[in-house]
C-alpha positions as CSV (number, residue, x, y, z in Angstrom):
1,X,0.0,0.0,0.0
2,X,1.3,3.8,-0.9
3,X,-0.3,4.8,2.0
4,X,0.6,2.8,4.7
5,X,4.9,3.4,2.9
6,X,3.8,7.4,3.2
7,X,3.1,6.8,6.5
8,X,5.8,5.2,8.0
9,X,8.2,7.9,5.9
10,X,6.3,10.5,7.4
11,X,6.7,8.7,10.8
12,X,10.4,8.6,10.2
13,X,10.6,12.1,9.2
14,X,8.7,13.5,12.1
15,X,11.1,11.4,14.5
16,X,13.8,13.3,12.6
17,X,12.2,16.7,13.1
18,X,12.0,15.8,16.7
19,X,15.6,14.6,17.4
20,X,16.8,17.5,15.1
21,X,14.4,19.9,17.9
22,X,16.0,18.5,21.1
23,X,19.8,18.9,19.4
24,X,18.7,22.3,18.3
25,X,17.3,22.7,22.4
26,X,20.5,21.6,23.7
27,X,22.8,23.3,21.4
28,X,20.8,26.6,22.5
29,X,21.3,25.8,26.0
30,X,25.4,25.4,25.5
31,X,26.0,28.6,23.9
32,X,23.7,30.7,26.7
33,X,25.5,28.8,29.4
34,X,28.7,29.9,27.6
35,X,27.5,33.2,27.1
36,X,26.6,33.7,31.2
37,X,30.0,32.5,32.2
38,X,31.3,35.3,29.7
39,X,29.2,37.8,31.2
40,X,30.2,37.2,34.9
């Protein structure tokens, strides 16, 4: 079925979105810790 294969890739790519989210989060968090121990 095309369906059920389009729905597992967009599973997959939503997972990807997601992990690429919480990277994105943490990297974000890094740099402004970074920043603060500049600041002080």
């Amino acid at each position: 079925m095309p369906f059920e294969r389009a729905l597992s890739g967009y599973a997959r790519f939503s997972e990807f979105i997601r992990a690429k989210k919480s990277s994105m989060r943490k990297l974000d968090i890094f740099v402004k810790e970074k920043m603060e121990k500049k600041r002080k």
